[in-house]
C-alpha positions in Angstrom: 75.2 -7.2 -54.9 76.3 -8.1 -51.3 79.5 -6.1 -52.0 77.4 -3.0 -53.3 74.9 -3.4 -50.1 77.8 -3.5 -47.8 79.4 -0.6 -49.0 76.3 1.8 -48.8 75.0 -0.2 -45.4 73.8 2.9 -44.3 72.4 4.6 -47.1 70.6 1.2 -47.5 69.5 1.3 -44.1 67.9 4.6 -44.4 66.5 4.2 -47.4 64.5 0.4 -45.7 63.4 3.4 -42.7 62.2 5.3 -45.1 60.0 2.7 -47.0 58.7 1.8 -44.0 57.9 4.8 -42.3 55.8 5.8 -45.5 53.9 2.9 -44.9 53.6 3.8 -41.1 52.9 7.5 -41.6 53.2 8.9 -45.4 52.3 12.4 -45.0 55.2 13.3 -42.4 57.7 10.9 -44.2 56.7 12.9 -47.3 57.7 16.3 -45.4 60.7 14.8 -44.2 61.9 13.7 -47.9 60.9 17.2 -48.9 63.0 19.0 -46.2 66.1 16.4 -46.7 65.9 17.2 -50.4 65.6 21.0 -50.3 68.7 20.8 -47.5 70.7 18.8 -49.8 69.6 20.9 -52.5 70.8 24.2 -50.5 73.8 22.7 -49.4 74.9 21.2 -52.8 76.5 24.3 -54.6 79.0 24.6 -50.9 79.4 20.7 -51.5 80.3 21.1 -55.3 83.0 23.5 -54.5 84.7 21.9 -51.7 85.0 18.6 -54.2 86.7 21.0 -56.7 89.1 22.9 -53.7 89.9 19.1 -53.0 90.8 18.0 -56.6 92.8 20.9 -56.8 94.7 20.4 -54.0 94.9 16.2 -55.0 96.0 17.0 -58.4 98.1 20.4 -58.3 99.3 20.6 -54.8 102.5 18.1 -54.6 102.4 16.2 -50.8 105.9 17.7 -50.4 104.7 20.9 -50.4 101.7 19.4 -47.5 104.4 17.8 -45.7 106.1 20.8 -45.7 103.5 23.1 -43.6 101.5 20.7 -42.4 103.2 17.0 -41.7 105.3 15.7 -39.5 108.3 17.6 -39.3 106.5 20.9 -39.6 106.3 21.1 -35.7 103.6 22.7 -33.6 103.8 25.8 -36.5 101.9 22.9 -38.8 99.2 22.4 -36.5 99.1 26.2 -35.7 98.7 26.8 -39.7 96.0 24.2 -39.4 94.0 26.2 -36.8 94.1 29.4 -38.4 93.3 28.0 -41.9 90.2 26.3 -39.9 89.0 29.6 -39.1 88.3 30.7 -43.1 86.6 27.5 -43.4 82.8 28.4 -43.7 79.3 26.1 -44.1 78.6 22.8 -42.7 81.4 20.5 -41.3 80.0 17.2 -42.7 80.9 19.2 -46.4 84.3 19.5 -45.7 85.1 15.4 -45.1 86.8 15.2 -48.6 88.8 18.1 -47.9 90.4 16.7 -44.9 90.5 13.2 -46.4 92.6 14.2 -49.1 94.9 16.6 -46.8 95.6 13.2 -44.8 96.2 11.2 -48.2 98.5 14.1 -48.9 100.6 14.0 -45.6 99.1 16.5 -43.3 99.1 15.3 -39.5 96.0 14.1 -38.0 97.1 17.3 -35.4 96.7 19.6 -38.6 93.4 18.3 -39.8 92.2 17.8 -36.0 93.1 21.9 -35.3 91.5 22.6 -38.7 88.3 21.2 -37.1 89.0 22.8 -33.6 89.3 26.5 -35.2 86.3 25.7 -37.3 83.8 27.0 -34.6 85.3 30.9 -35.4 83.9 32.2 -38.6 86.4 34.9 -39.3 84.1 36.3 -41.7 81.9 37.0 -38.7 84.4 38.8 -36.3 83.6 42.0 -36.9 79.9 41.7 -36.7 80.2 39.8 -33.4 82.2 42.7 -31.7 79.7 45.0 -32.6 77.4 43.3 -30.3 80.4 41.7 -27.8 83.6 44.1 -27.7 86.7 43.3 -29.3 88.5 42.8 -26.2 85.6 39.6 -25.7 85.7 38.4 -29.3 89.8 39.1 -29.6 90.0 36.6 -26.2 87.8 34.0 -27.2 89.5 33.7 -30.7 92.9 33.6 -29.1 91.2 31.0 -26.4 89.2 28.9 -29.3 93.1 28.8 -31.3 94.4 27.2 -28.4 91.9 24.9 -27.8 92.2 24.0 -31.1 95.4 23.5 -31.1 95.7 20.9 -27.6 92.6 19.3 -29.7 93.7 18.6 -32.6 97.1 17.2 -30.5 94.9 15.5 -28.1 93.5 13.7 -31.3 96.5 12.7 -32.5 98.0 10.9 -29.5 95.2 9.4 -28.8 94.0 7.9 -32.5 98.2 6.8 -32.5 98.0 5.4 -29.6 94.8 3.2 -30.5 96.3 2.4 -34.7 99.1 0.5 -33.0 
């Protein structure tokens, strides 16, 4: 039981808030449980298909093939690859955990994943309807500027979490 408590410390820790905030005040701590489950409930389908992207890429996707493109000897053209591919990546961050997890398992650079996460904040899906309101001239610079950003991150990241796993 300890071993079960300790593992899920912080879902058990939200779960004791949540008892006693219904004590404190049950009608909000009922609209927040009602919120938090609709959320989850909106966000599950996004969550069900990253887990499968992930399996697939665990089961059919050899780590050669992710050392390849995307570990250590693929250069800064890995972590490049990792910012663009961070740029398709749509929906909420926390989702996309497993994802990255398994891309590290596999042999991808923390620079790759870190990039990935960089590029996220351009939604390529959304570049066209941003320069209809901004100009492509502002939307083509600030991609080129959010790549290269994501790029020294996801480098930054690296060094440093190295330096620090010593």
């Amino acid at each position: 039981m300890k071993k079960l408590i300790k593992t899920y410390s912080f879902e058990v820790i939200v779960f004791a808030i949540y008892i006693v905030l219904f004590f404190v005040n049950w009608n909000k701590t009922l609209d927040a449980l009602k919120v938090g489950t609709i959320l989850l409930l909106k966000m599950l389908p996004i969550f069900i298909c990253v887990v499968f992207f992930s399996s697939f890429i665990a089961l059919f996707l050899p780590p050669k093939t992710i050392q390849k493109y995307m570990g250590k000897q693929s250069g800064l053209k890995g972590i490049v690859i990792g910012a663009v591919l961070g740029t398709f990546i749509v929906g909420p961050l926390w989702v996309l955990f497993p994802l990255f997890g398994t891309l590290l398992k596999k042999g991808a650079r923390i620079s790759v994943v870190g990039a990935m996460i960089g590029a996220f904040a351009i939604k390529t899906p959304w570049i066209p309807y941003a320069a209809g309101f901004l100009g492509w001239p502002f939307i083509t610079v600030t991609v080129f500027l959010t790549l290269g950003y994501a790029v020294i991150e996801g480098i930054l990241m690296e060094k440093i979490l190295l330096y620090y796993n010593k």
